[in-house]
C-alpha positions in Angstrom: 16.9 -41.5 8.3 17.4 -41.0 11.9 14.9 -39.2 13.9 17.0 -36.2 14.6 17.4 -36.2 11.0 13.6 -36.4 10.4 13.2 -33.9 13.3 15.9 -31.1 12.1 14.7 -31.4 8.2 11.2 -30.7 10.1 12.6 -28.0 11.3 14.4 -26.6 8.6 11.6 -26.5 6.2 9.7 -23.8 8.4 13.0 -21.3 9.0 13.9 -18.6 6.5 17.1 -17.3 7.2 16.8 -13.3 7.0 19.7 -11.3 5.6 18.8 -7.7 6.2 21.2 -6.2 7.6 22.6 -2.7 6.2 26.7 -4.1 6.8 26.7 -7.6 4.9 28.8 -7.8 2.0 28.5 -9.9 -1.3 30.6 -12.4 0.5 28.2 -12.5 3.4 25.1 -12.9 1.6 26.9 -15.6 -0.9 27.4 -17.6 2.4 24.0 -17.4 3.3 23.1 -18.6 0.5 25.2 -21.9 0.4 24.6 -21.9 4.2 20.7 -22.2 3.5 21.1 -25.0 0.2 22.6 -27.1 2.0 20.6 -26.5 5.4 17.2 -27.1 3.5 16.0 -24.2 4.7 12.4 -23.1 3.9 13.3 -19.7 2.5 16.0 -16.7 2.2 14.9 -13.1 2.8 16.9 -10.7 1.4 17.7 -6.7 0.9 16.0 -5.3 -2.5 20.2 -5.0 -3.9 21.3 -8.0 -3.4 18.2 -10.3 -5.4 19.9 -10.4 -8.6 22.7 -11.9 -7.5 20.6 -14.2 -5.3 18.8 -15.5 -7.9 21.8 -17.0 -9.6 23.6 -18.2 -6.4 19.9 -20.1 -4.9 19.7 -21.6 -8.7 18.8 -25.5 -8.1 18.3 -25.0 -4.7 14.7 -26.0 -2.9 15.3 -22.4 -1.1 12.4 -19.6 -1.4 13.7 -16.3 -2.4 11.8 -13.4 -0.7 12.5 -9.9 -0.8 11.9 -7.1 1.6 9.6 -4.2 0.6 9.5 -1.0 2.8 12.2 -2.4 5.5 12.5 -1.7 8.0 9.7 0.5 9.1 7.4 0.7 6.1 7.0 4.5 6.0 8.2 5.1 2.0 5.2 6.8 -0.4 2.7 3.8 -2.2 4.1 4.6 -5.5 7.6 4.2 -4.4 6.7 0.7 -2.4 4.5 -0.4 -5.3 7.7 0.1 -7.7 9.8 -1.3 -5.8 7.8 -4.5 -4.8 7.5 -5.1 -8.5 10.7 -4.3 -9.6 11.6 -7.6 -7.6 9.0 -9.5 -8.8 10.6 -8.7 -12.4 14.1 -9.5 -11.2 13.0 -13.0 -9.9 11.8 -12.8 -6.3 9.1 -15.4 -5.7 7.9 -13.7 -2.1 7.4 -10.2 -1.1 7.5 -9.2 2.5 6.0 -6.0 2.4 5.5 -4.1 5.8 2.7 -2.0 6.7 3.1 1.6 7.2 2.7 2.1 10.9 2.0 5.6 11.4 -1.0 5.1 8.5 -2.5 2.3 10.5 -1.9 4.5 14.2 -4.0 7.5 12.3 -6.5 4.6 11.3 -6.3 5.7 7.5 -7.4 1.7 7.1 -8.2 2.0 3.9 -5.2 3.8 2.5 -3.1 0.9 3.8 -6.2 -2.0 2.2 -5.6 0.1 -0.9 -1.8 -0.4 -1.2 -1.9 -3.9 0.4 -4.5 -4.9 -2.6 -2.6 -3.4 -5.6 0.7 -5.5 -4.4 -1.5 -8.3 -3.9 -2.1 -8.6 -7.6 1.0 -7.6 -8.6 2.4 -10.7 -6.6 -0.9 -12.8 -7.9 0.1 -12.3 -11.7 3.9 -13.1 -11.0 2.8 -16.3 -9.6 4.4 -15.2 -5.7 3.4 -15.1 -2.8 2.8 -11.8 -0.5 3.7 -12.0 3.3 2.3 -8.6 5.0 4.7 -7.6 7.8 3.1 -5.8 10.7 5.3 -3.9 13.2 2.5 -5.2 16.1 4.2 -4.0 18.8 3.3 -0.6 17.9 -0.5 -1.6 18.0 -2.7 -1.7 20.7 -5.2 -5.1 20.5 -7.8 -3.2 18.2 -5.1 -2.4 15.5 -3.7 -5.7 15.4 -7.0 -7.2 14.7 -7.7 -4.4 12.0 -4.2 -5.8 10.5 -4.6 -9.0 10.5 -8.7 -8.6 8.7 -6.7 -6.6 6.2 -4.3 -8.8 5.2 -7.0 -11.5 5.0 -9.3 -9.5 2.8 -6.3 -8.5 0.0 -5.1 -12.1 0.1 -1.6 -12.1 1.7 -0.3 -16.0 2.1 1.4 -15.2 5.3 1.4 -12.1 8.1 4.7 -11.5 10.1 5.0 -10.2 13.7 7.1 -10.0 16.3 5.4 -13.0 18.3 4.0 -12.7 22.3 2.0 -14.7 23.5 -0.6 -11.8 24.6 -0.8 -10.8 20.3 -1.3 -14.4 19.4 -3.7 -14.8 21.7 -5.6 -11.9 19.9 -4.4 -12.9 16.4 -4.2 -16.1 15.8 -8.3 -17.0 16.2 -9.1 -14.6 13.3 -6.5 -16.5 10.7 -9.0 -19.4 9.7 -6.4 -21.3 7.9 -6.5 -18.6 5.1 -3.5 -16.8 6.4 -0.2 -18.2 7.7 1.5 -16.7 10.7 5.4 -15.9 10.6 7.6 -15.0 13.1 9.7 -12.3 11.9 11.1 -10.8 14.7 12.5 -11.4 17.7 13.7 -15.1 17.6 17.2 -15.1 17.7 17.3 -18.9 19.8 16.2 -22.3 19.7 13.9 -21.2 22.9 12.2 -18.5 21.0 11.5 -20.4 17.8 10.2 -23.2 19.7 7.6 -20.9 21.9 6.8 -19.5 18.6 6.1 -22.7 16.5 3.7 -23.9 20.0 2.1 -20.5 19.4 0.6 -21.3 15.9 3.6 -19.7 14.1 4.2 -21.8 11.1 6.9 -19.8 9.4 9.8 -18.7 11.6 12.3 -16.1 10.1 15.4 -15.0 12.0 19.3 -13.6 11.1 20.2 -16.6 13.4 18.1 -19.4 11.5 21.2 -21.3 11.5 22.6 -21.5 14.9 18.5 -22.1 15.7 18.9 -24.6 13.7 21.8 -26.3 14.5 20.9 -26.0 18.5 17.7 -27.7 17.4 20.3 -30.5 16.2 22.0 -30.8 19.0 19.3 -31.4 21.0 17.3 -34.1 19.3 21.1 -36.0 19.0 21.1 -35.5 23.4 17.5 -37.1 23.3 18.4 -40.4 21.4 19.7 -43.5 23.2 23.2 -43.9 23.4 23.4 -47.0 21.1 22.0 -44.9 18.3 25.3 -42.3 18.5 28.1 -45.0 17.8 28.3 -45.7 14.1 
């Protein structure tokens, strides 16, 4: 293997491709999912309607199927989240991205939001998946973000997700003690991006544009090799 093969599978391995929005079809998320088989990408993150089908079309694939719980902004009821996080843990989702209710963590009702983290925690425990806890941390000041981040530490969460600065990793990623892995889940729509991100201690980058991230990534390493290595 080449090493802008080696390079883009190193890549590849750390993008989930994130099919959220509200105007894909069947067709669309299909594609995505051939798209990310044959990419090798780390994971696909999908709307709560479309993981049935998802899990038949990802079948024999390496790909992670996640599932979004409380997208985009987190603000449903605990019993409703709690439902719906395990409803797609029964239907075959092996991660749950579950984002934090904002306006609970802005009033500082900290442990309303430990108490709902923890139950989902189990629930994902028992099912043998993984829980990534999605704060909206551009809505926090410093204090919150820290609160968030202790949280999703103390419940168990395999991964965090943020929108990634490099003023909040700064803050964040010192309390993570290799117990908790930090995703970017917003905001990286280029190669640029998901590069600052992965030097910031990001080691999970999610994006609608994973592929073209990708594929820029590809075209790069091929512009860094010698020439005698491009003629076949």
């Amino acid at each position: 293997m080449s090493e802008s093969a080696a390079a883009t599978e190193t890549l590849a391995a750390i993008l989930d491709l994130h099919l959220l929005r509200p105007d894909l079809t069947d067709t669309d998320i299909a594609e995505g999912c051939r798209i990310a088989a044959e990419a090798r990408l780390r994971g696909l993150l999908v709307r709560p309607c479309d993981v049935d089908q998802v899990v038949r079309w990802l079948s024999g694939s390496s790909v992670v199927l996640a599932a979004a719980v409380g997208h985009p902004d987190g603000v449903s009821t605990t019993a409703a989240k709690l439902y719906e996080g395990r409803d797609l843990l029964r239907r075959g989702a092996r991660e749950l991205e579950w984002t934090v209710n904002p306006a609970r963590m802005l009033s500082r009702q900290f442990q309303d939001v430990e108490t709902e983290l923890a139950q989902i925690a189990r629930s994902c425990e028992e099912a043998g998946a993984a829980l990534t806890v999605v704060l909206l941390n551009e809505l926090f000041q410093d204090d919150l973000r820290i609160i968030g981040v202790k949280i999703a530490k103390r419940v168990g969460a395999a991964r965090i997700s943020i929108r990634p600065s490099a003023a909040d990793l700064q803050v964040m990623r010192p309390l993570l003690r290799d117990r908790v892995q930090l995703k970017a889940g917003r905001g990286v729509d280029t190669l640029e991006e998901a590069l600052e991100a992965k030097a910031g201690g990001c080691v999970s980058i999610g994006s609608a544009a994973a592929v073209s991230v990708l594929e820029a990534w590809r075209v790069h390493m091929q512009a860094q090799q010698p020439a005698s290595e491009h003629v076949s």
